[in-house]
N, C-alpha and C positions, 0 to 999 in steps of 0.2 A: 553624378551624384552617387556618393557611396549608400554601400546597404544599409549604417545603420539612420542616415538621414533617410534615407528612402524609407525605413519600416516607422522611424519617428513620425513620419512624415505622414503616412500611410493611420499608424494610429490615431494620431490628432482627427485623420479626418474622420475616423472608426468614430470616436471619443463627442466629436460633435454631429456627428448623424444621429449618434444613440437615443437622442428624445425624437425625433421626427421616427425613426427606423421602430420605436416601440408602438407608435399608434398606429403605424404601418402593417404589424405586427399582431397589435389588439384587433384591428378592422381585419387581416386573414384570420385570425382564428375564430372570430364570428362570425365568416362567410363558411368557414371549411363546417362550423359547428350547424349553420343552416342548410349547408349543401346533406351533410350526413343524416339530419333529421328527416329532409325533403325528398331521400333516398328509402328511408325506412317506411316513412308514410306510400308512395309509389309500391313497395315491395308490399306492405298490407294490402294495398288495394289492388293489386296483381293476384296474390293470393285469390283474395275473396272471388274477382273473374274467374279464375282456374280452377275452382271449385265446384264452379256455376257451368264446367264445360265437359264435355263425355270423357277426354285425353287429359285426365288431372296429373301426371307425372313428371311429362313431357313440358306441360306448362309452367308447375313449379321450380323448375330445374331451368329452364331461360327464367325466371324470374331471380333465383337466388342468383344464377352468374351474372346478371344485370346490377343486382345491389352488391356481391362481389367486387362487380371492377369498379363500380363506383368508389366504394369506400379503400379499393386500395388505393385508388387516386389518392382519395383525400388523405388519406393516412403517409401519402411519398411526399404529398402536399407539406404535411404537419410537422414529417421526417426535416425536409428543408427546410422548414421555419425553426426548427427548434435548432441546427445546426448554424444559422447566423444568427440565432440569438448566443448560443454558445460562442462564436465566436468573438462577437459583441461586446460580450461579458469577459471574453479573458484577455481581448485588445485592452478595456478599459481597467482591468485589474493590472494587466500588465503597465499601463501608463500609470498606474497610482503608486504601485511599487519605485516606477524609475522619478519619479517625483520625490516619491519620500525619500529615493538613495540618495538624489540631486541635494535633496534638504539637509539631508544627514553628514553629506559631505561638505556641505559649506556651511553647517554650524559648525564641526569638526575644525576646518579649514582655518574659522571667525575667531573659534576660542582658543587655539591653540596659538601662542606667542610663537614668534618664531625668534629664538636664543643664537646670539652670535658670542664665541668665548675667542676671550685675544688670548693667545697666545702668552704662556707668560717665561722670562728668563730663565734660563739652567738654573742659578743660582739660586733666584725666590722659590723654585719648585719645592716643594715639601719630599722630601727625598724618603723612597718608602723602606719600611724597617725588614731587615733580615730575617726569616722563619727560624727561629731558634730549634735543635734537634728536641727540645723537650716540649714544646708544643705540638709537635707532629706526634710524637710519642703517645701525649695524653689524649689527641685525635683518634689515634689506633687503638687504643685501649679500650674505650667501649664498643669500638668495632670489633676487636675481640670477644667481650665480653656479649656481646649480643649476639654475635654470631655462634658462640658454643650454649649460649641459649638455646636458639632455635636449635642447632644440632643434638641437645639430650632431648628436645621435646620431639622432636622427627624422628631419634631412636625408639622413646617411650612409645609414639606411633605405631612402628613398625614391630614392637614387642606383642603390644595389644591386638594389631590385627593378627598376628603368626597364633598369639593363644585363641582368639575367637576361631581361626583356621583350625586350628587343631581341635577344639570342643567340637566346631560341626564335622569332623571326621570321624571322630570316636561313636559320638550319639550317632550318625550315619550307620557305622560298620555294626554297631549295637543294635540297632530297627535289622539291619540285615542278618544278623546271627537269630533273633531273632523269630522273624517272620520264616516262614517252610516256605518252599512255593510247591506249588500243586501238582498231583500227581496227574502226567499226560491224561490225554483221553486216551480211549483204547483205540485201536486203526478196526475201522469197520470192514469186515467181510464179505465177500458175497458169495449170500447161500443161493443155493440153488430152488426154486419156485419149486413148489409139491403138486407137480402137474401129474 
């Protein structure tokens, strides 16, 4: 059996567990949501004991790692459950996909004529016409003409930026003539204490 009959194969069966594997699914997650409830009520009434005993510390602390392991059970519990439902869900997206490809290609397939052309004599062939030099000519021509377009407008470009360069160099050296910069500090001495 090749691989892709094997995963077809594989999905189909993904595809129809899907309604049994959900209430499968629904009935865990109302046991994990009873078990974590039945976990927290235990941990209050732990408490309340522990409170009621001289070593309150001691007993709080086996009480929280009791509802610790609990709930990380449930919660590795939960982790697997949501993990084949995830898979579930992208088996059965995936089959929907190759479904709709399956359908698209055999409309595709349906509507599409399939054209056989005979062959037809040298002589009935419509014998195709010569490119005269003057239609290739007037072809160039607005390729020319378009092209030395964009060329003034890419020079005009390169004009405008070179003067905007040159304004902020000027107004730059201007701020700098300008502006003074500040006179050092003085280098600190050390006097001698008036002892």
């Amino acid at each position: 059996m090749t691989l892709c009959a094997r995963l077809a194969a594989g999905l189909l069966a993904a595809a129809a567990a899907l309604p049994a594997a959900a209430v499968d699914v629904a009935a865990e997650r109302a046991r994990i949501r009873a078990e974590r409830s039945d976990a927290q009520r235990r941990y209050d009434a732990q408490q309340r004991e522990c409170r009621a005993r001289f070593v309150v510390v001691s007993c709080l602390d086996a009480a929280r790692a009791e509802r610790s392991a609990t709930l990380d059970r449930l919660r590795r519990e939960e982790l697997l459950l949501d993990d084949e439902q995830r898979k579930q869900r992208a088996a059965a997206r995936l089959e929907r996909i190759r479904t709709k490809q399956a359908a698209a290609t055999s409309a595709a397939a349906a509507s599409a004529p399939l054209v056989v052309r005979e062959r037809q004599p040298a002589a009935s062939r419509p014998s195709a016409t010569p490119r005269t030099p003057s239609a290739s000519r007037a072809k160039a021509e607005p390729d020319a003409a378009r092209e030395a377009a964009m060329r003034a407008e890419f020079e005009a470009k390169q004009r405008a930026a070179a003067a905007r360069r040159a304004a902020v160099e000027k107004r730059n050296a201007e701020r700098a003539a300008r502006s003074r910069p500040a006179a050092p500090l003085p280098t600190p001495t050390l006097e001698p204490s008036g002892q």
